[in-house]
Backbone as a chain_set.jsonl record, in Angstrom:
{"seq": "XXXXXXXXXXXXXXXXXXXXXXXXXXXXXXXXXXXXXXXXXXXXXXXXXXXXXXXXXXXXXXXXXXXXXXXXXXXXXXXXXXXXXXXXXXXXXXXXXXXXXXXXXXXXXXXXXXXXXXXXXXXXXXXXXXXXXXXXXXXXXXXXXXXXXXXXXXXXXXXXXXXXXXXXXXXXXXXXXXXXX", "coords": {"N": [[103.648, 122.54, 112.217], [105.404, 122.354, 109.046], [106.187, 120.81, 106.184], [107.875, 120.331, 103.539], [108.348, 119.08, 100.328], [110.302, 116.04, 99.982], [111.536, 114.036, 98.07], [109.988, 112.437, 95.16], [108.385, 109.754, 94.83], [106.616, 107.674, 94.19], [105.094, 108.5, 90.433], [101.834, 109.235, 88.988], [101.436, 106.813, 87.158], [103.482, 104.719, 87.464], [102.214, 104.101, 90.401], [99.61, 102.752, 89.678], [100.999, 100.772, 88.047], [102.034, 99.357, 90.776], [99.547, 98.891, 91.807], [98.164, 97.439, 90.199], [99.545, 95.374, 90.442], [99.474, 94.424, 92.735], [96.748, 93.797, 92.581], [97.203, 91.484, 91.02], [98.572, 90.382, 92.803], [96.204, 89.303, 94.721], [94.154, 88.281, 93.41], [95.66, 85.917, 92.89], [96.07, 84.766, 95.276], [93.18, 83.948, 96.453], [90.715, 81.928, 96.217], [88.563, 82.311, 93.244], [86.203, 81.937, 93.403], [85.007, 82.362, 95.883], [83.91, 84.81, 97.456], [85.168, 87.494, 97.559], [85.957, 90.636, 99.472], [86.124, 94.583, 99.598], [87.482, 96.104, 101.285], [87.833, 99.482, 102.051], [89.808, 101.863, 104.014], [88.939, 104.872, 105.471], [90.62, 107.777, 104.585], [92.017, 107.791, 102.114], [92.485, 104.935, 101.467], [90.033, 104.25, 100.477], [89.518, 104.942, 97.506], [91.635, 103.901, 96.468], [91.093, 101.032, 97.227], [89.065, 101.122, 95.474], [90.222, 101.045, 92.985], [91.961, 98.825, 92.833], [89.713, 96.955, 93.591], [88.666, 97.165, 91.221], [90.289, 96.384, 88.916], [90.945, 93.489, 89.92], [88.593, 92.673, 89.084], [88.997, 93.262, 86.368], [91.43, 91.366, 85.485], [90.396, 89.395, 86.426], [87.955, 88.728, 86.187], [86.074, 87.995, 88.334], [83.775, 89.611, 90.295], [84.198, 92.271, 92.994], [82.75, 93.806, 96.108], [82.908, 97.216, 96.946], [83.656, 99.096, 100.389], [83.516, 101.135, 102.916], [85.373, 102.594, 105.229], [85.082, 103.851, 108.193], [87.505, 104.15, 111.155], [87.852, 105.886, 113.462], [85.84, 105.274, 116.144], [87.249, 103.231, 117.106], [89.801, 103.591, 117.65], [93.271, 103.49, 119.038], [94.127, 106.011, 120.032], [92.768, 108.301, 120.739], [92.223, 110.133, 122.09], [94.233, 111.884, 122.343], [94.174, 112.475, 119.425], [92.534, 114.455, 119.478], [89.849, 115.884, 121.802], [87.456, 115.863, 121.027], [86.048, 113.594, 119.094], [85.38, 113.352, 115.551], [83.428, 111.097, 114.07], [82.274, 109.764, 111.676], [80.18, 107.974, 109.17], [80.634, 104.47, 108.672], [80.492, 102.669, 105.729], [79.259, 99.995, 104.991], [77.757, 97.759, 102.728], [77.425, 94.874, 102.558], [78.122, 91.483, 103.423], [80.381, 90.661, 105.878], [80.671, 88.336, 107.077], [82.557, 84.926, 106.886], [83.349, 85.621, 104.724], [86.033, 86.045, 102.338], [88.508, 89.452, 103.466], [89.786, 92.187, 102.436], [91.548, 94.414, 103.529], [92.07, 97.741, 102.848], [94.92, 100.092, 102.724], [96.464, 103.351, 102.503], [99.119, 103.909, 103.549], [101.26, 102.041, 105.48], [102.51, 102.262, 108.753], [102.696, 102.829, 111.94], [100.973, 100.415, 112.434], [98.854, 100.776, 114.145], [96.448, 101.825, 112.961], [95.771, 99.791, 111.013], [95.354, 97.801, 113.078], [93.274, 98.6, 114.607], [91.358, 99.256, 111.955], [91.011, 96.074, 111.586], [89.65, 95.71, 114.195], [87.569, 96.942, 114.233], [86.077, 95.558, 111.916], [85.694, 92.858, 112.472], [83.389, 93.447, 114.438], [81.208, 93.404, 112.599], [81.257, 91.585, 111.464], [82.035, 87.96, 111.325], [84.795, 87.549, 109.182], [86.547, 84.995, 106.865], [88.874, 85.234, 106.265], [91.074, 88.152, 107.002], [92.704, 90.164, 104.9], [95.693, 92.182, 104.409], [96.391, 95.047, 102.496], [98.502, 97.65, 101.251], [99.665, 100.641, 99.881], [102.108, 101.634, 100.38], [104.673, 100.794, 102.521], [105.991, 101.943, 105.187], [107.59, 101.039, 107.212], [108.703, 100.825, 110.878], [106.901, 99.583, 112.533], [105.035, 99.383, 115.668], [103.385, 97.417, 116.599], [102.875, 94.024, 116.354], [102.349, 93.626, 112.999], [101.762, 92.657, 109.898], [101.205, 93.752, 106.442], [99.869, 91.801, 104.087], [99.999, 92.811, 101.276], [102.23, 94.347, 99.604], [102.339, 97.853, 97.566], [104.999, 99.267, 97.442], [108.195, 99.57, 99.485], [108.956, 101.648, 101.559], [112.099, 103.199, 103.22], [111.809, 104.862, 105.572], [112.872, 107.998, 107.957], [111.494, 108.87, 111.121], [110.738, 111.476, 111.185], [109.715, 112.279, 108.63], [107.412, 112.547, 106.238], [104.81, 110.008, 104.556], [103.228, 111.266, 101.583], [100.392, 110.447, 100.605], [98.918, 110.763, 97.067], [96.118, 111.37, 95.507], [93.403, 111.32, 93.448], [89.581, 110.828, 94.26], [90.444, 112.827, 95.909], [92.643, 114.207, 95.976], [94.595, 116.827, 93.866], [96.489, 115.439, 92.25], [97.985, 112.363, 91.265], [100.153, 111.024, 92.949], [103.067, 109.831, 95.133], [104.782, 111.006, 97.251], [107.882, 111.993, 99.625], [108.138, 114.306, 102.617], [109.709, 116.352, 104.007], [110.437, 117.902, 107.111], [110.352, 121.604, 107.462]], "CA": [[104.838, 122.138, 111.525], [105.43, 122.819, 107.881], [106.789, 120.56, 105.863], [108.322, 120.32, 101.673], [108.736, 117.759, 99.586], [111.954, 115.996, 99.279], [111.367, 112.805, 96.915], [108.81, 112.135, 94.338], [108.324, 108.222, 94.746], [105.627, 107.25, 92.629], [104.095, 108.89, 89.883], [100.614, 108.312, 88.503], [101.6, 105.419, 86.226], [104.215, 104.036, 89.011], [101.035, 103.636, 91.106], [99.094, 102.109, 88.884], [101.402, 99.749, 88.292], [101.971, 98.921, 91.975], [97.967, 98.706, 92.287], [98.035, 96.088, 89.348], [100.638, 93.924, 90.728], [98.567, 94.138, 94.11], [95.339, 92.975, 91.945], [97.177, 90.141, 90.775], [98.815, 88.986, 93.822], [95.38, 89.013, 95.385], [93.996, 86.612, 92.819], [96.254, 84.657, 93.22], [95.937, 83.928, 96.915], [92.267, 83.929, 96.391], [89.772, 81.57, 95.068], [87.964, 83.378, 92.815], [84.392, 82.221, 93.806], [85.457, 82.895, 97.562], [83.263, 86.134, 97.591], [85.727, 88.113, 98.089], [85.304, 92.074, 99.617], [87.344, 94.839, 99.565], [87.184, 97.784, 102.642], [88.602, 100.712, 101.836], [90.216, 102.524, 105.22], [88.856, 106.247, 105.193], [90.526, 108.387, 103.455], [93.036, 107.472, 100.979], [92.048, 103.959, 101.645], [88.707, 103.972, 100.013], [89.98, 105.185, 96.315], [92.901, 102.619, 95.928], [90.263, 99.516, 97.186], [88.341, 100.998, 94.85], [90.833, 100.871, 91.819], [92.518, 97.278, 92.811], [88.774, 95.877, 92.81], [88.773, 96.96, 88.958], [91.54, 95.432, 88.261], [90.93, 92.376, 90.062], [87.767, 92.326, 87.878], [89.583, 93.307, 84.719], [92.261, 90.525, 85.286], [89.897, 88.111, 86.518], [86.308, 88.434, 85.932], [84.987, 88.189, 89.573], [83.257, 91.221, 90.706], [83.905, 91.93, 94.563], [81.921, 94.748, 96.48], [83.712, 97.818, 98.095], [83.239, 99.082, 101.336], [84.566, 102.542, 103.572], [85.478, 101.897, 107.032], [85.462, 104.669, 108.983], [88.313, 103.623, 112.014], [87.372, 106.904, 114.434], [86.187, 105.197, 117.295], [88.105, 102.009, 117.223], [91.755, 104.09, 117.425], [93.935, 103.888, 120.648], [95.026, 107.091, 120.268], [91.905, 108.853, 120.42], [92.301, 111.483, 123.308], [95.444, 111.777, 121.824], [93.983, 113.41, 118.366], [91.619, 115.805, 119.708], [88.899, 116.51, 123.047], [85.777, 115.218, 120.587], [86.104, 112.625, 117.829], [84.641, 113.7, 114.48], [82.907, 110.534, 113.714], [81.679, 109.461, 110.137], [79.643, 106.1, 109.296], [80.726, 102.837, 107.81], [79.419, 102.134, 104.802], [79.898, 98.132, 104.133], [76.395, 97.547, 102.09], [77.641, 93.546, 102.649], [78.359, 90.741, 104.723], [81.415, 89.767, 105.871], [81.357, 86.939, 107.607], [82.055, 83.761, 105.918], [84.221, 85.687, 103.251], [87.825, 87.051, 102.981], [88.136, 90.818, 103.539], [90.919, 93.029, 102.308], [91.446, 96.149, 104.031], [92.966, 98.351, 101.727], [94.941, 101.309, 103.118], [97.633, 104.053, 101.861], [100.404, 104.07, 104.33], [101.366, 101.55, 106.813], [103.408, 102.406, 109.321], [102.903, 101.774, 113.34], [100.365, 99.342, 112.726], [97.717, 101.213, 115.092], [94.939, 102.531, 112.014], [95.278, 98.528, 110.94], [94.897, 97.124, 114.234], [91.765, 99.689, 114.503], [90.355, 98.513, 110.791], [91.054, 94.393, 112.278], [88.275, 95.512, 115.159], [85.981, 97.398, 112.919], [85.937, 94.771, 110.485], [85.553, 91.93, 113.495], [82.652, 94.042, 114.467], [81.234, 93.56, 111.131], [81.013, 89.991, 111.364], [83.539, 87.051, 110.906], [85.366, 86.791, 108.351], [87.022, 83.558, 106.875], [90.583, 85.743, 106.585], [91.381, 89.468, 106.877], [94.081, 90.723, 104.1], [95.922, 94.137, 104.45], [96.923, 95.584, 101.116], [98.964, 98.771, 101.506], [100.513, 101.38, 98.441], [103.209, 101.766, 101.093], [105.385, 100.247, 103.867], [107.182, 102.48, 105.476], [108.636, 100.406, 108.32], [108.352, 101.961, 111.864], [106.111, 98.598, 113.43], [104.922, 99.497, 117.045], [102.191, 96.641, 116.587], [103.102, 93.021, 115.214], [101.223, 93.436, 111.72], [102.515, 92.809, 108.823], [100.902, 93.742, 105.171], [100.182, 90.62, 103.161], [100.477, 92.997, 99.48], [102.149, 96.015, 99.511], [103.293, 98.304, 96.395], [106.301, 99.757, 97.85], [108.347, 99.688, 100.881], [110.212, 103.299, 101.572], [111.92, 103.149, 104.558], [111.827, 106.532, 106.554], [113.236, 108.388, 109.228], [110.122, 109.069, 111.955], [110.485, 112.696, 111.22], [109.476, 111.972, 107.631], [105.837, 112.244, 106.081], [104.286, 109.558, 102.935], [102.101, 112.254, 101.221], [99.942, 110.058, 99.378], [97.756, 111.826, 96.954], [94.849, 110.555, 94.503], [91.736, 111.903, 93.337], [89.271, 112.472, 94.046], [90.314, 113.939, 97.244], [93.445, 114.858, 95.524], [94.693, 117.392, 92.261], [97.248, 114.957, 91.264], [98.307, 110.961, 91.72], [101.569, 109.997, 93.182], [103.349, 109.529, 96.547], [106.163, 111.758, 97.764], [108.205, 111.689, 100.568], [108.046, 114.899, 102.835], [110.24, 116.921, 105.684], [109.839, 119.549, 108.071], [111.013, 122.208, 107.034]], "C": [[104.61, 122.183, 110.023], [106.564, 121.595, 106.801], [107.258, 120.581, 103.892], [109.056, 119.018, 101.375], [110.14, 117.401, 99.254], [112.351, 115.01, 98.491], [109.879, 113.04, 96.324], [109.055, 110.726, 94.235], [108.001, 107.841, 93.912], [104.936, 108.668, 92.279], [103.107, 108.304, 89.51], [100.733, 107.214, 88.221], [102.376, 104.431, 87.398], [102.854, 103.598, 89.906], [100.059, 102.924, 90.838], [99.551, 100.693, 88.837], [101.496, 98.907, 89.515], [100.428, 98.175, 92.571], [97.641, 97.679, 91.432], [98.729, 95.271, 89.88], [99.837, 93.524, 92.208], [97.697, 92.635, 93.708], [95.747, 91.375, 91.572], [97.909, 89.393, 91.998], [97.163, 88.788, 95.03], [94.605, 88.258, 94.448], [94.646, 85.944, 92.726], [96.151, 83.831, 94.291], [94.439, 83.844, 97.067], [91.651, 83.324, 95.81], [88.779, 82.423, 94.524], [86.157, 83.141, 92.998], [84.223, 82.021, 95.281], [84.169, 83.848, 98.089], [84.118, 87.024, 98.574], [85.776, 90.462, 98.417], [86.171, 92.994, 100.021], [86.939, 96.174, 100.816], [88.3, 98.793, 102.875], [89.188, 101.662, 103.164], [90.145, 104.087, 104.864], [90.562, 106.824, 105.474], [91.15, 107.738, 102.137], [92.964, 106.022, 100.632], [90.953, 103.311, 100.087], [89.05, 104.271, 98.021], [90.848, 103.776, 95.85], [92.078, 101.388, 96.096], [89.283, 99.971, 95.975], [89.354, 100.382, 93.155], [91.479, 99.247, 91.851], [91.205, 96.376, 92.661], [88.687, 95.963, 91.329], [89.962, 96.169, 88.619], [91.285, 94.316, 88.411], [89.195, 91.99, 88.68], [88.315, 92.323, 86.314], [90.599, 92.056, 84.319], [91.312, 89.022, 85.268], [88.26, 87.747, 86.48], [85.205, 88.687, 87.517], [85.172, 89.66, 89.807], [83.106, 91.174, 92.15], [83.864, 93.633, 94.685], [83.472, 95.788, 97.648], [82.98, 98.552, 99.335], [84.053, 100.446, 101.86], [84.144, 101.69, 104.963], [86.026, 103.041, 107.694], [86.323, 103.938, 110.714], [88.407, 104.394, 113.664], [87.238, 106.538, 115.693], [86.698, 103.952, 117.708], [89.943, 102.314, 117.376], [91.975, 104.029, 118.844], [94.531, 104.803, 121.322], [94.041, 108.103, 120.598], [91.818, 110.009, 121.135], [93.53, 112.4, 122.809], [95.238, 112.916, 119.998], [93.129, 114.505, 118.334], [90.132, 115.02, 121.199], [87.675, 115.556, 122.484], [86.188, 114.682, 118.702], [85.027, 113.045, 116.819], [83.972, 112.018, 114.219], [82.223, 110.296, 112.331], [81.545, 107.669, 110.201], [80.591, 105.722, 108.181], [79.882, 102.756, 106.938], [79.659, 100.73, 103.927], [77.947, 97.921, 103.927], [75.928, 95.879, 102.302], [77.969, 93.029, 103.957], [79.723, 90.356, 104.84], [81.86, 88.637, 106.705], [81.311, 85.532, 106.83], [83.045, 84.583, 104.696], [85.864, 86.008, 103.613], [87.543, 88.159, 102.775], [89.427, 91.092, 103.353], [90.585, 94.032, 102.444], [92.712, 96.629, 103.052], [93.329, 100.246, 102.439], [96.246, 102.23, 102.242], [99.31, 103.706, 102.188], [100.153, 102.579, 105.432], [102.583, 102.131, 107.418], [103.681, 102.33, 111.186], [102.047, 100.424, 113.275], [98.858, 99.56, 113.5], [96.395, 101.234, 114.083], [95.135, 100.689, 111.661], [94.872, 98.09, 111.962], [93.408, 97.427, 114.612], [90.858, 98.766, 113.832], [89.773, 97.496, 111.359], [89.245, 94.519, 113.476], [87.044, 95.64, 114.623], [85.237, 96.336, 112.324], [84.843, 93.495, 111.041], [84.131, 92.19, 113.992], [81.335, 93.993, 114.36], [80.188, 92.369, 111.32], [82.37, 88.807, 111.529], [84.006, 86.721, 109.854], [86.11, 85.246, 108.467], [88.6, 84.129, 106.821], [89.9, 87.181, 106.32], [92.572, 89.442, 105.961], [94.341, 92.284, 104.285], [96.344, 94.002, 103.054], [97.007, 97.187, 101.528], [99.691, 98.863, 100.335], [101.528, 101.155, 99.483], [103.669, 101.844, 102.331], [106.163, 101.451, 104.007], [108.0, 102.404, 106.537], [107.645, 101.339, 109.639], [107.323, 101.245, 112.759], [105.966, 99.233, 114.799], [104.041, 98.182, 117.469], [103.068, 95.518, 115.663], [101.986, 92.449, 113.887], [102.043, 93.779, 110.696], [101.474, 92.533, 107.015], [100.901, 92.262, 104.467], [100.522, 91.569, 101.749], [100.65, 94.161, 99.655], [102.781, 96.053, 98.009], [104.645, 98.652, 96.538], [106.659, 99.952, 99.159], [109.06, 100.782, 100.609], [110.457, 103.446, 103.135], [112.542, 104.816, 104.59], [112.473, 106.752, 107.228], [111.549, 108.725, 109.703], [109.337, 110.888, 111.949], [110.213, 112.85, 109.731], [108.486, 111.435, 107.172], [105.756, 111.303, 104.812], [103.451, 110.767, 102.854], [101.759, 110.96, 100.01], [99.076, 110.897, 98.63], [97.151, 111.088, 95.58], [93.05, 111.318, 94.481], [90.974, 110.405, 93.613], [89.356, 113.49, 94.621], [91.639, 114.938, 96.728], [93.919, 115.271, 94.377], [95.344, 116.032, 91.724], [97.495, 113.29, 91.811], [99.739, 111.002, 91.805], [101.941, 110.162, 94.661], [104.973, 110.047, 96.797], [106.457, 111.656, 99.318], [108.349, 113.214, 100.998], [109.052, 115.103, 104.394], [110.311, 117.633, 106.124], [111.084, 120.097, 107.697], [111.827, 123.445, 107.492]], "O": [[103.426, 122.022, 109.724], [107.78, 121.775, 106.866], [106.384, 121.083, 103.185], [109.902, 118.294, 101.898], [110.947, 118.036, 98.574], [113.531, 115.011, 98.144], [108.926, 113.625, 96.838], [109.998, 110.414, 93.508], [108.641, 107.58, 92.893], [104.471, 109.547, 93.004], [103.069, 107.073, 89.525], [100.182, 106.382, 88.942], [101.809, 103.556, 88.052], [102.675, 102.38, 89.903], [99.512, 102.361, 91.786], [98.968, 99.708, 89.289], [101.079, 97.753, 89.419], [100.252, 97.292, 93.411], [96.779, 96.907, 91.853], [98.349, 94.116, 89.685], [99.701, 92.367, 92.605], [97.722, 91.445, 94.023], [95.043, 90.375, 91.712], [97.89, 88.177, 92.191], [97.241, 88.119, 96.06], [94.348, 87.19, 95.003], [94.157, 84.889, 92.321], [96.137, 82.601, 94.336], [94.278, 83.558, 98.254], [91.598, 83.686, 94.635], [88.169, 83.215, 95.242], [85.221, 83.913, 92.791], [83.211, 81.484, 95.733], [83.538, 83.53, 99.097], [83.97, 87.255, 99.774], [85.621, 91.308, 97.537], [87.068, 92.604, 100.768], [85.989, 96.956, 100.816], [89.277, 98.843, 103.623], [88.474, 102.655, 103.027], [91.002, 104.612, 104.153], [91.401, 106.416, 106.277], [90.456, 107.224, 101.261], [93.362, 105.743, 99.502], [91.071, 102.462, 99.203], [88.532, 103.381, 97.346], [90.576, 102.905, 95.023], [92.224, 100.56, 95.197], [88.66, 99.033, 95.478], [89.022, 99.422, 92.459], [91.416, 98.566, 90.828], [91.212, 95.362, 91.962], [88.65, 95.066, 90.486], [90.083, 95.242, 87.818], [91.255, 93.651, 87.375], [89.059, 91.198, 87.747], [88.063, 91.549, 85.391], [90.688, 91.691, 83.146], [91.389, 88.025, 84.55], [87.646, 86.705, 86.713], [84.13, 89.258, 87.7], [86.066, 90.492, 89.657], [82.291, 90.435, 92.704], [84.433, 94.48, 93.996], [84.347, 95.458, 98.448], [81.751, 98.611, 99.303], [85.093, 100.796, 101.302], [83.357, 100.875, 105.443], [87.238, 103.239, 107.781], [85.588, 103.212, 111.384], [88.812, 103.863, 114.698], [87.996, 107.003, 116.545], [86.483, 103.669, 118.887], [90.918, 101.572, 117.259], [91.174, 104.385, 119.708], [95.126, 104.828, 122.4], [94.669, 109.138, 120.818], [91.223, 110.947, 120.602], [93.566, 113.615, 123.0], [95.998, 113.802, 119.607], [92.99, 115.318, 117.42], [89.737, 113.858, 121.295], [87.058, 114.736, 123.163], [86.459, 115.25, 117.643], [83.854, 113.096, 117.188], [85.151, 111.665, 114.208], [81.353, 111.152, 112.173], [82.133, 106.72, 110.72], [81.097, 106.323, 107.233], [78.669, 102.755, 107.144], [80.044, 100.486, 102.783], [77.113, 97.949, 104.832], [74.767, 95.472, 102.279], [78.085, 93.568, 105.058], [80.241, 89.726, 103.919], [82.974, 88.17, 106.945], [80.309, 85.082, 106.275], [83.403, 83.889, 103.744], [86.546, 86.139, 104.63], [86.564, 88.4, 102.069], [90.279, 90.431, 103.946], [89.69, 94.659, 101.878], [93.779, 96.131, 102.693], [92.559, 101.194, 102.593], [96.892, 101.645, 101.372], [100.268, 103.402, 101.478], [99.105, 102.232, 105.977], [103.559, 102.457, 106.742], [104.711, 101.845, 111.655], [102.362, 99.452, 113.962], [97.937, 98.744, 113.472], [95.367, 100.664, 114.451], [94.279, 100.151, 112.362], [93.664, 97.874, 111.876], [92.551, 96.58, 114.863], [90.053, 97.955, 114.291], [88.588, 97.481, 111.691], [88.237, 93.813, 113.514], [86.011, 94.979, 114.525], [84.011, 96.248, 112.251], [83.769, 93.152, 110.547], [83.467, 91.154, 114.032], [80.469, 94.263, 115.191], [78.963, 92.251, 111.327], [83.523, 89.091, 111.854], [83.737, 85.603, 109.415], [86.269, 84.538, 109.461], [89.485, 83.445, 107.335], [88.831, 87.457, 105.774], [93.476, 88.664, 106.268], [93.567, 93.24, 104.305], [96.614, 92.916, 102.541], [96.078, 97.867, 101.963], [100.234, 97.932, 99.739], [101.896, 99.991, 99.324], [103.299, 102.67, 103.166], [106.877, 101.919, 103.121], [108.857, 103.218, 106.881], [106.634, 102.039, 109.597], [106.798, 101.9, 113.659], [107.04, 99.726, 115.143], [104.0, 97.906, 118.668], [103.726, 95.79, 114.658], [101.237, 91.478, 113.777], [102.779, 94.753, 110.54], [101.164, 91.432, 106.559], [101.965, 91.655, 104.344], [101.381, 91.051, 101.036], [99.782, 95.015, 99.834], [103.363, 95.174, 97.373], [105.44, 98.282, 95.674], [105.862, 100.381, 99.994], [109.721, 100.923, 99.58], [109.638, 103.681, 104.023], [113.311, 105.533, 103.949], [113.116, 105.754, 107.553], [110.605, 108.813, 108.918], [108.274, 111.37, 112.341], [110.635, 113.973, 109.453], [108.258, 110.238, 107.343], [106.527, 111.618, 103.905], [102.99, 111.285, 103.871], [102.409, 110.604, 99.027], [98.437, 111.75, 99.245], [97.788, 110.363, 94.816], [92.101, 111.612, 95.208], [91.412, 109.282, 93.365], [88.87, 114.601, 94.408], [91.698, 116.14, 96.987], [93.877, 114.398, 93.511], [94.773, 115.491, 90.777], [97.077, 113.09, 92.951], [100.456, 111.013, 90.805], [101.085, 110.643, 95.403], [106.028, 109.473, 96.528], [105.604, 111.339, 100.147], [108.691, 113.875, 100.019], [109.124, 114.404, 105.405], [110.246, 118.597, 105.362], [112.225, 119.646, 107.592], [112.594, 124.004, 106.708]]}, "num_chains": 1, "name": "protein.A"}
């Protein structure tokens, strides 16, 4: 299937902003000597936890550790995306039990790749809370999970892609809306 762009949502700066307003509603709900840790959800994931921990450092001084979370064999769909699961490690260098953990992803939208992270994470260790932080809601629940900090909600039709895009995996920063074409 082929699809072309039919909105430009956010641009760079638009995203930015959205990723600052994140940073500060997560110090806010956070004590700041919590030890708090941020786990990036491969792909698009791992960039944006990386940029909201700067911030949260730039706004507020504490320095919290990031993390990739590969979700691969924790998905329920897994037969479902191909015969033999590509696999890639986890790389959480930390502990998380005993802290809060924000999973930080691009898109939400059934709820399944969070529900995934939630096991991963669980896994892990115990945290003292899990937080989601998502750039963008786009409705479409199959799973009761709901984002504690998103940047933007865009609601969709189901036949309608988020393209997020961000270096370094991607040329340019912003988040368009996409349809088959």
């Amino acid at each position: 299937m082929q699809y072309i762009q039919k909105a430009l949502v956010l641009d760079g700066s638009a995203m930015d902003r959205s990723l600052m307003r994140i940073a500060h509603e997560i110090i806010e709900h956070n004590d700041s000597d919590a030890g708090l840790r941020f786990v990036g959800i491969r792909r698009r994931g791992v960039p944006l936890a990386k940029q909201i921990a700067e911030y949260v450092k730039k706004f507020s001084g504490a320095e919290a550790p990031v993390g990739e979370l590969d979700i691969t064999l924790y998905r329920d769909d897994l037969t479902e995306l191909s015969d033999q699961a590509t696999v890639n490690t986890s790389e959480l260098s930390f502990g998380v039990s005993g802290r809060p953990v924000v999973l930080v992803d691009d898109v939400i939208y059934t709820g399944r790749t969070a529900r995934a992270a939630i096991d991963a994470v669980i896994k892990q260790g115990r945290p003292s809370s899990i937080q989601l932080a998502v750039l963008i809601d786009r409705g479409h629940r199959e799973l009761p999970i709901r984002p504690d900090y998103v940047g933007k909600n865009i609601p969709t039709s189901r036949h309608e892609l988020i393209a997020v895009r961000i270096p370094p995996i991607d040329q340019k920063k912003e988040v368009a809306i996409l349809e088959q074409k």
